[in-house]
C-alpha positions as CSV (number, residue, x, y, z in Angstrom):
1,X,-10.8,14.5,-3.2
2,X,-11.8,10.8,-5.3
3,X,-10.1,10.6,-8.4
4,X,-11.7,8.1,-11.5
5,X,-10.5,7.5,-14.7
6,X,-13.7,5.9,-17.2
7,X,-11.3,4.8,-20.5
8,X,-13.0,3.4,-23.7
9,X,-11.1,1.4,-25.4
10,X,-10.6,2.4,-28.8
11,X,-14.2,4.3,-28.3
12,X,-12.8,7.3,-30.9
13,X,-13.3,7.2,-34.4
14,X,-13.6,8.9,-37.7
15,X,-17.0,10.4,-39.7
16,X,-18.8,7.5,-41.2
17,X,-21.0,8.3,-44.4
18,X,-23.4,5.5,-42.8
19,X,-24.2,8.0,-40.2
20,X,-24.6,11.3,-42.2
21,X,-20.5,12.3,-41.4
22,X,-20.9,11.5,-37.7
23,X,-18.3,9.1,-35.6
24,X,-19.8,6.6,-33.8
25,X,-19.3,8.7,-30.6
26,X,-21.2,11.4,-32.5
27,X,-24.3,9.7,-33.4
28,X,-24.3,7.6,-29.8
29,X,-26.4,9.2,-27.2
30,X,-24.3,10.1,-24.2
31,X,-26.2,12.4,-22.0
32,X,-23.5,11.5,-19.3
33,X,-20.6,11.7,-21.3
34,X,-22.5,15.4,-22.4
35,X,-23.2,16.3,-19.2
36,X,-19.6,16.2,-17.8
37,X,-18.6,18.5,-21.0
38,X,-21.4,20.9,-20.4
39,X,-19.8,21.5,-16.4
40,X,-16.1,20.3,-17.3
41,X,-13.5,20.8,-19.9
42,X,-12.7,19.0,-23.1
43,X,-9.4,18.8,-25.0
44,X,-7.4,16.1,-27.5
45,X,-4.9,14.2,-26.0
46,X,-2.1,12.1,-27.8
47,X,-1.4,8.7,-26.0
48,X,0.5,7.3,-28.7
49,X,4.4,8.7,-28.7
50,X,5.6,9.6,-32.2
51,X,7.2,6.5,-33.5
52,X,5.6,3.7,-31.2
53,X,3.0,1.4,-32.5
54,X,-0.6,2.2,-31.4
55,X,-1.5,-0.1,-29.0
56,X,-3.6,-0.7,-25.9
57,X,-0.7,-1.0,-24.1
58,X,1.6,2.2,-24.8
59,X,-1.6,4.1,-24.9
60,X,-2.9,3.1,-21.7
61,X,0.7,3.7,-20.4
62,X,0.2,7.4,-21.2
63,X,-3.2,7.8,-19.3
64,X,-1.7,6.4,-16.2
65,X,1.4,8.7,-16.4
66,X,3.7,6.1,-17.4
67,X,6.1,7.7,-20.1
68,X,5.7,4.6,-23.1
69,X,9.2,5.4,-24.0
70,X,10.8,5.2,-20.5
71,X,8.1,2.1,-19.4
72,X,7.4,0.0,-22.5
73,X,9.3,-3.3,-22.8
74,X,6.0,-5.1,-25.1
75,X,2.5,-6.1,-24.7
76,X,3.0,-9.6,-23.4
77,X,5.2,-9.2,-20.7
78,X,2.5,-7.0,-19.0
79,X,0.0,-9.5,-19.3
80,X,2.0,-11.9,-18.0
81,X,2.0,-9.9,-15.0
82,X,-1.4,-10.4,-14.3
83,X,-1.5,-14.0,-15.6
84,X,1.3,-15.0,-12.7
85,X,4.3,-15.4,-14.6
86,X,7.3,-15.3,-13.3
87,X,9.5,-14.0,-15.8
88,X,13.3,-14.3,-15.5
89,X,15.7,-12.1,-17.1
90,X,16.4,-13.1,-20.4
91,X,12.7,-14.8,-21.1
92,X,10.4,-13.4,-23.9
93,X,6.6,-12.9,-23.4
94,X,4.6,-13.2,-26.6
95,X,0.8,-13.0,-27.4
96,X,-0.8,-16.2,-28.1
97,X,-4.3,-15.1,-29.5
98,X,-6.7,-18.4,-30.7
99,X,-7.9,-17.0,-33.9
100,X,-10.4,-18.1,-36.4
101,X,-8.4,-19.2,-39.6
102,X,-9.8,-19.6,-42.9
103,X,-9.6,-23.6,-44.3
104,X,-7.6,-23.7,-47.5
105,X,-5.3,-26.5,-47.4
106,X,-2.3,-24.5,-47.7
107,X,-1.4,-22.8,-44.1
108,X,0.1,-19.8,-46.2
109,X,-2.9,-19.3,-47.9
110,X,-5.6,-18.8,-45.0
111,X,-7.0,-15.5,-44.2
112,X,-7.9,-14.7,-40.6
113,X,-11.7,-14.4,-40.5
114,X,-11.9,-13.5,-36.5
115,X,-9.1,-12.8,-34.3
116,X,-10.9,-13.7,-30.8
117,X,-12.8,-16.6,-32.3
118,X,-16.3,-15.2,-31.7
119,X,-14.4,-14.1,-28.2
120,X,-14.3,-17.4,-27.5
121,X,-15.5,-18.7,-23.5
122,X,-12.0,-18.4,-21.1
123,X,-13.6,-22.0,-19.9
124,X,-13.7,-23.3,-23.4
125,X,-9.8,-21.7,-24.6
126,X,-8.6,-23.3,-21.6
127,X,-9.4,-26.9,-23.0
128,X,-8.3,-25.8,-26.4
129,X,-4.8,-24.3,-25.1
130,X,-4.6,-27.7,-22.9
131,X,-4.8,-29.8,-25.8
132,X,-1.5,-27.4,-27.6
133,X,0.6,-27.3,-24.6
134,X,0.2,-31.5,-24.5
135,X,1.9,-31.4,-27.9
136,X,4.2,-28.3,-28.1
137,X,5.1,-27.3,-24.9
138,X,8.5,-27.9,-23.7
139,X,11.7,-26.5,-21.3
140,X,11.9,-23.5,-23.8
141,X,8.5,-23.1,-24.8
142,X,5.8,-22.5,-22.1
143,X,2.1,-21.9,-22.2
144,X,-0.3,-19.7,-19.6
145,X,-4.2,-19.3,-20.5
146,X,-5.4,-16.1,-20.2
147,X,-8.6,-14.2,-20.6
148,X,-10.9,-15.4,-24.0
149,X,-9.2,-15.5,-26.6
150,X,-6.0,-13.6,-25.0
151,X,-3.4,-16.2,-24.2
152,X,0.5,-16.2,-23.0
153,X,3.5,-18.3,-25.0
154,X,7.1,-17.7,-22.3
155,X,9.9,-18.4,-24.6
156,X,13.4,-19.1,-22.3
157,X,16.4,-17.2,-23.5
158,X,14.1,-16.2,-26.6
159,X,14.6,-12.6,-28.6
160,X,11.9,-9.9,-29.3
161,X,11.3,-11.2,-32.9
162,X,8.9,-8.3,-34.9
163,X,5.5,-10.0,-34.9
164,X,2.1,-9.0,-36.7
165,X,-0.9,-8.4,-34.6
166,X,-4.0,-10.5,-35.9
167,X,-6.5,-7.7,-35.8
168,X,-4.3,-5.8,-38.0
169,X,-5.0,-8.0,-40.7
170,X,-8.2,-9.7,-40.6
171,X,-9.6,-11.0,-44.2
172,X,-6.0,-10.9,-45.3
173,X,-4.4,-13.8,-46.6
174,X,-1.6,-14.7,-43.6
175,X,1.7,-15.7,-45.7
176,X,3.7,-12.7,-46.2
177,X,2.5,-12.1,-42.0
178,X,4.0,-15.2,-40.2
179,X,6.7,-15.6,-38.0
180,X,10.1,-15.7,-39.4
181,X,11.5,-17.0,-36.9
182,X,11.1,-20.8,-37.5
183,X,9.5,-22.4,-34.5
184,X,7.6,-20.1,-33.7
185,X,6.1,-20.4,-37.1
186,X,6.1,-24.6,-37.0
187,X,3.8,-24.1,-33.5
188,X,1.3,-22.0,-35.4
189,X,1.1,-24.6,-38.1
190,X,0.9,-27.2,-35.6
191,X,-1.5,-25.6,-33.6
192,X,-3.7,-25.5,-36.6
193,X,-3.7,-29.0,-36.7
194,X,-4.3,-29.7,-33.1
195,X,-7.6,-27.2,-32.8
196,X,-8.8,-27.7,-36.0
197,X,-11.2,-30.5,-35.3
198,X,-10.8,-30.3,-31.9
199,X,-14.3,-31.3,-30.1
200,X,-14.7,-27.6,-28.2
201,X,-14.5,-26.4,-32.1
202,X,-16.6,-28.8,-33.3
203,X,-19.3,-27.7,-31.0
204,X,-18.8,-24.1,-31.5
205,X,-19.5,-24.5,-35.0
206,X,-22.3,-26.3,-35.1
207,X,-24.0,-23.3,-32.6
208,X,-22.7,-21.3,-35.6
209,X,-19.9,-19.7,-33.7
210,X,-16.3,-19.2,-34.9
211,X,-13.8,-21.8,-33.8
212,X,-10.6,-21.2,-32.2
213,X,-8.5,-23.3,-34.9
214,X,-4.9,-21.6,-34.7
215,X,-2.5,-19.5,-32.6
216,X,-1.4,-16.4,-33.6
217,X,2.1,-15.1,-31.8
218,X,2.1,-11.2,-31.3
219,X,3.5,-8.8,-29.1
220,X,6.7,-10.5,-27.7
221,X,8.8,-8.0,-25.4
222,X,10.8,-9.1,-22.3
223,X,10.5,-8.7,-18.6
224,X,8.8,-4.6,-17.7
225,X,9.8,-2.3,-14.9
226,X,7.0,-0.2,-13.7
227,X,7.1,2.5,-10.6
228,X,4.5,1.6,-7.8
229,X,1.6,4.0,-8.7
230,X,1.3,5.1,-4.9
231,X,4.9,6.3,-4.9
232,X,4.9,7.6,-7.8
233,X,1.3,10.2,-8.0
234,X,0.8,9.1,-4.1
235,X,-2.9,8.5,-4.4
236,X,-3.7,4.4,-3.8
237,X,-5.3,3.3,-6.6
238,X,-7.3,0.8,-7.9
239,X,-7.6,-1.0,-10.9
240,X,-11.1,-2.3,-12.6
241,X,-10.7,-4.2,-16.3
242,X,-11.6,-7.0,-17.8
243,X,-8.4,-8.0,-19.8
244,X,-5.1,-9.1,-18.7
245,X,-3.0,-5.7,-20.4
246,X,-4.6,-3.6,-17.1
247,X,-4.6,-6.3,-14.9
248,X,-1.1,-6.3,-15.7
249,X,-0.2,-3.0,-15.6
250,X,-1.6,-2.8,-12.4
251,X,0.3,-5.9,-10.6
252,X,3.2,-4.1,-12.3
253,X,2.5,-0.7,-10.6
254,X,1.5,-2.2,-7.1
255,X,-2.1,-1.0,-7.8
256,X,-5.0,-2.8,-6.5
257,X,-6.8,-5.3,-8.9
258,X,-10.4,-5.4,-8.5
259,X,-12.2,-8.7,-9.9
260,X,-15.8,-8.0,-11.3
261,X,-18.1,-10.9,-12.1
262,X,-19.4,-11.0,-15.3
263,X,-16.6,-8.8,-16.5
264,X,-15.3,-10.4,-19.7
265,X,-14.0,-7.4,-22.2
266,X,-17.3,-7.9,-24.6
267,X,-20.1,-5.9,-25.6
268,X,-22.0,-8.0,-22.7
269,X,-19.8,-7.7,-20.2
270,X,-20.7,-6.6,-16.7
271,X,-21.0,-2.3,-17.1
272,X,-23.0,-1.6,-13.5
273,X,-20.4,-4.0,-11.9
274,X,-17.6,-2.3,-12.9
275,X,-19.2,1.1,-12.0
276,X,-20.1,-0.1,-8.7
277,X,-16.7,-1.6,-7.8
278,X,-15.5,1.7,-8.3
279,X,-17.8,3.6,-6.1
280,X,-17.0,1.2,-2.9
281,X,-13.0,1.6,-3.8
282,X,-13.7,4.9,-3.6
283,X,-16.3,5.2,-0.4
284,X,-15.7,2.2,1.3
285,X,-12.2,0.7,0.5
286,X,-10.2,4.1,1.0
287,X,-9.1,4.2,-2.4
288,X,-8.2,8.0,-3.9
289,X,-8.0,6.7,-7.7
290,X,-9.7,4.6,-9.5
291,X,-9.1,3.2,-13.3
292,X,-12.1,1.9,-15.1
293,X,-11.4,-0.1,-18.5
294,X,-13.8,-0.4,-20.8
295,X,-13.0,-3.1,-23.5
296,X,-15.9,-3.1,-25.9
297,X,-15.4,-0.5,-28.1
298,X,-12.4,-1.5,-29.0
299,X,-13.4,-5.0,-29.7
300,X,-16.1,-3.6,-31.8
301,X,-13.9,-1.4,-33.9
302,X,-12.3,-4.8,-34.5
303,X,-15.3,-6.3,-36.0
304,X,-16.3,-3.6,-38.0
305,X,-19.6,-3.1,-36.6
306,X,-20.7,0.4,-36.6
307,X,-23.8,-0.9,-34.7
308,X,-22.4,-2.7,-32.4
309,X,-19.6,0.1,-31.6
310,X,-22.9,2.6,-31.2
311,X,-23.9,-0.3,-28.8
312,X,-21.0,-0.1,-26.4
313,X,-20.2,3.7,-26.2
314,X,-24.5,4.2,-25.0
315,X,-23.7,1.1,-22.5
316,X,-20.2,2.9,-21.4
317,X,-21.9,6.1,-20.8
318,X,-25.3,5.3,-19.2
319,X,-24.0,2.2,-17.3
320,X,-20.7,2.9,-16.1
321,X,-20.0,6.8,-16.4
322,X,-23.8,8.0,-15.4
323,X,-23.7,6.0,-12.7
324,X,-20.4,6.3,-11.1
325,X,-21.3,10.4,-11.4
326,X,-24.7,9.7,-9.5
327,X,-23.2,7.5,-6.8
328,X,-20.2,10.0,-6.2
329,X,-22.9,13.0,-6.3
330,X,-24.9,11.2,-3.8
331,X,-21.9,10.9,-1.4
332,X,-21.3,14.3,-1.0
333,X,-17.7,13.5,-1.8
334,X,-15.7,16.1,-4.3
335,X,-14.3,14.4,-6.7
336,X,-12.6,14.7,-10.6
337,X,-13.5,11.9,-13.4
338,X,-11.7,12.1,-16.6
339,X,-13.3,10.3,-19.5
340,X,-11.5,8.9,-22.8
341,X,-10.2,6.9,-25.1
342,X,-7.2,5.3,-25.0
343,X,-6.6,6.0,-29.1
344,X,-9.4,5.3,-31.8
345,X,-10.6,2.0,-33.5
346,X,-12.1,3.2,-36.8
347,X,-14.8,1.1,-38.2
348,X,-12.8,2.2,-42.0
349,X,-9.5,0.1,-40.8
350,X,-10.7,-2.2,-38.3
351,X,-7.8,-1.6,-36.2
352,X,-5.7,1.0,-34.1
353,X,-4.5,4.6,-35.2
354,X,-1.9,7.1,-33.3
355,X,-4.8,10.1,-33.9
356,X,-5.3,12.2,-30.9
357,X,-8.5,11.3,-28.9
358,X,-11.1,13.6,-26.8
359,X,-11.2,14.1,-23.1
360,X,-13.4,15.7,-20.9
361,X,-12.2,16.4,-17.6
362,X,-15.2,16.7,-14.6
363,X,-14.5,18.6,-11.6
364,X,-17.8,18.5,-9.0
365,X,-16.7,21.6,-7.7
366,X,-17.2,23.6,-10.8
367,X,-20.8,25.2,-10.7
368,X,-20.0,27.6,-14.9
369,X,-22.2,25.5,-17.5
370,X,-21.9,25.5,-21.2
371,X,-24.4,25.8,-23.3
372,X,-24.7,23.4,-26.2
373,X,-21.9,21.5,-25.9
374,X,-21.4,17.6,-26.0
375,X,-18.8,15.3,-25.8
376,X,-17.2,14.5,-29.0
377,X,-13.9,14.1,-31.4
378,X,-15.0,17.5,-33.2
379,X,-16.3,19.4,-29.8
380,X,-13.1,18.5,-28.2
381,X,-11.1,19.6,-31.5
382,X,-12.7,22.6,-31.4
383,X,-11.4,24.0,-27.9
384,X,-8.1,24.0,-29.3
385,X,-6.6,22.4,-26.5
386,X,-3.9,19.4,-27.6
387,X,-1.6,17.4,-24.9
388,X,1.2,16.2,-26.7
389,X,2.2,14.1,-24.5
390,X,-0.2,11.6,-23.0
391,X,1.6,10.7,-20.3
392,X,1.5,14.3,-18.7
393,X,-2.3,14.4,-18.9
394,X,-2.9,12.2,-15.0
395,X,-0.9,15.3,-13.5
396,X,-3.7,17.6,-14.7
397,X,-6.4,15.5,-13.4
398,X,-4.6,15.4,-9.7
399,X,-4.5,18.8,-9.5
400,X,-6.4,20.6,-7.0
């Protein structure tokens, strides 16, 4: 038996007027997605513990069975993980996104107008994070590049200072949002001043794409203590994403971290890689589980793009859940695939809610069909069926 996780990220949502009361995952066409809820079973799940922030990381936490309030230590620290940082006790991992900052002359008074800068080239943040570790880093400030516009900041001996996620508050002014600790809030400013004519920028703007002119610190938390996966569900497992978070989370659980070309965590990135990295970890590479991440819903939820969120949740199904179902079908092997989101992404907020989200759960086995039925935040509602707790969910989709 071949286990497989397909999550998209922030792929729930709520009705939209635009599209006659539908959610984007509604008014998408998913025959794949449709097809596993016509043979398998669908249900709302709650990744998001009562009280914890609704993130990518304690959400995806819960899908992999990792209790958030046993596991969670902050966002950062995880993607440090994959990023190679060797965190010592007593260091502080924070989120260093390159944003797109508004240009009144006043640092207070600048709204964010894109937090992934147009999700800025890794190759091109590199040279941009270069040029701001020349003038801020230091023994207790460190920088690591990342992924895009996802970045790392180690602060030695530092504290877990509350700190405001840029996609929470894009188009609002940043003042009452900053740092209070003090130098954390000096490198932003600074930062500003390093990228903000910076030749990479320059160029980006004049292809008329947003520049990566500022820093913004998020997410600080300190060093995380995660289970090995294997020991823990014993299944080997496999990891395929596109952003540091899962990377992390994998190096953190001992799971194996499959690199994909052309995987990037944006609408374009690489859908029948990912979906045929998973089929040779499972038929080839003698993996029992494997984790697909799907970044681009999320990041279209961010933007606000009801087309663009359409966009990715049609590319999600037919390029990476369709075809993972055919390839497994073709094997002969029997296998369960579990399909979600990790929690939803309006388009109305343009950022993350603790709402429950769908799941279907596919068993090849299973030869009863249902009528009429697709895959959706309402269909799933309607089977009365509502995990509590997240985390508990993986345990259900090992069962035999």
């Amino acid at each position: 038996m071949k286990y497989i996780v397909v999550l998209g990220d922030g792929m729930a949502d709520q009705p939209l007027e635009e599209l006659g009361g539908k959610t984007p995952l509604e008014y998408a066409d998913t025959p794949g997605m449709d097809n596993l809820a016509r043979w398998g079973e669908m249900g709302m799940v709650k990744n998001v513990p009562r009280g914890m922030a609704p993130g990518s990381d304690t959400a995806n936490l819960s899908v992999l069975g990792y209790d958030p309030k046993i596991y969670y230590s902050g966002r950062s620290p995880l993607e440090a993980l994959n990023i190679g940082v060797d965190m010592q006790e007593g260091d502080v991992a924070i989120r260093a996104n390159l944003v797109t900052l508004t240009q009144e002359e006043n640092y207070e008074d600048k709204r964010i107008l894109d937090h992934s800068a147009d999700e800025i080239t890794t190759e091109e943040a590199k040279i941009l994070l270069e040029a701001v570790k020349k003038e801020l880093e230091n023994e207790i400030f460190q920088f690591y590049t990342g992924t895009s516009y996802r970045h790392c900041l180690i602060w030695k001996e530092g504290m877990t200072v509350p700190l405001t996620p840029p996609h929470d508050i894009r188009g609002k002014e940043i003042g009452e949002y900053l740092p209070d600790e003090p130098a954390l809030l000096e490198m932003q400013k600074k930062s500003y001043e390093i990228l903000k004519d910076h030749p990479v920028n320059r160029a980006r703007m004049e292809k008329g794409l947003n520049p990566g002119n500022s820093l913004w610190f998020w997410g600080a938390g300190t060093k995380p203590s995660l289970d090995p996966f294997e020991e823990k569900f014993h299944k080997k497992g496999a990891m395929i994403s596109a952003v540091d978070l899962l990377k992390g989370i994998a190096v953190g659980t001992s799971m194996k971290n499959i690199y994909v070309e052309g995987a990037n965590g944006g609408l374009d990135t690489n859908y029948e890689g990912k979906a045929d990295a998973a089929l040779k970890a499972l038929l080839e590479d003698g993996c029992d589980f494997v984790y697909v991440h799907v970044e681009a819903p999320d990041e279209m939820g961010h933007q606000g793009s009801i087309e663009k969120k359409i966009k990715a949740i049609e590319y999600l199904d037919q390029r990476v859940v369709a075809r993972i179902k055919e390839g497994m079908d073709a094997s002969g092997e029997d296998y369960r695939m579990l399909v979600l989101p990790d929690h939803p992404t309006p388009i109305c907020v343009k950022t993350h809610t603790s709402d429950p989200v769908p799941y279907v759960l596919y068993d090849s086995r299973n030869k009863e069909e249902k009528e009429g039925v697709c895959y959706s935040e309402a269909e799933a509602g309607k089977t009365g069926k509502l995990l509590e707790k997240g985390h508990e969910l993986i345990r259900y989709l090992l069962e035999e």
